[in-house]
N, C-alpha and C positions, 0 to 999 in steps of 0.2 A: 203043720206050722201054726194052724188058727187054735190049736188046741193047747198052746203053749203058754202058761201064766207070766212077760213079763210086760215093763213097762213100755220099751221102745215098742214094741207088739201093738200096745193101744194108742201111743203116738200115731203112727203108722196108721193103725186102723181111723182115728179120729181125725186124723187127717183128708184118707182118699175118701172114706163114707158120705161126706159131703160133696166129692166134688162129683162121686156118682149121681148121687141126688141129682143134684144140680143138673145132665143131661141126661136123665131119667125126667126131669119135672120137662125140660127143653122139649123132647122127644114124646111128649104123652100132651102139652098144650102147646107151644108153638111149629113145631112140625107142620102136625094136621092143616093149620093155616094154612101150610104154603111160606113160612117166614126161613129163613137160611140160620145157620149160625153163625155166618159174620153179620146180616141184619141184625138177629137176637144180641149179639155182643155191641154190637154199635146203639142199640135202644137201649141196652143199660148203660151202656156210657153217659148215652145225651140226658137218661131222664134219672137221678143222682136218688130219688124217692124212692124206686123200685128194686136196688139194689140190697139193702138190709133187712127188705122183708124177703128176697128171695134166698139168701144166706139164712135166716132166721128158719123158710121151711126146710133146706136145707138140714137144719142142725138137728131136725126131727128124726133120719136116719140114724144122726148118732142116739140119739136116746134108743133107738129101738136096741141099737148093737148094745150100749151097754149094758141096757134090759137085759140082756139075752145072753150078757157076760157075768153079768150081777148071778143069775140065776145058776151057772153053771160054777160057781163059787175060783170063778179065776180074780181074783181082788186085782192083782198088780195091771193086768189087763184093764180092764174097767176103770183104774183110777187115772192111766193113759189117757183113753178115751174122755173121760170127766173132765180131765186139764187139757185138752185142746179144746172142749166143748166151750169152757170158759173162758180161752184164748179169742176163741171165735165170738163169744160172748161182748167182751170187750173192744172187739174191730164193730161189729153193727153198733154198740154205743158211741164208739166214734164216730161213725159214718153217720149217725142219726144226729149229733151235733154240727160237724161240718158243714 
């Protein structure tokens, strides 16, 4: 399936890649603490700063995938990936003005 050149493909990819991130980053610095992930989910709530920087290293995942799609010359894949990257883009510009 991963070897498959289309767009929904890197929708899809661009999509979960990040939310892996995301408790991959949970699971490798607030774990260790001792912090839960309903705490972890409740200090992003309360503290509204930390949120779009943790989205943003988040987003770092996708560039590796697309890296790695780019190079494998599947274009439609990768251009998926690129436009949720810049969907996501556009939420931490929000979230940084709000």
């Amino acid at each position: 399936m991963l070897k498959q050149d289309k767009l929904s493909l890197g929708i899809l990819l661009g999509l979960l890649t990040p939310g892996i991130a995301f408790f991959l980053y949970y699971l490798g610095v607030f774990m260790p603490r001792g912090q839960h992930l309903n705490e972890f989910f409740l200090m992003l709530k309360n503290n509204k700063q930390v949120l779009p920087k943790l989205i943003s290293i988040c987003l770092l995942a996708n560039g590796i995938v697309f890296y790695l799609y780019t190079r494998k010359r599947r274009d439609l894949t990768a251009r998926g990936i690129f436009l949720v990257t810049m969907l996501y883009a556009i939420v931490i510009l929000l979230l940084k003005i709000i």
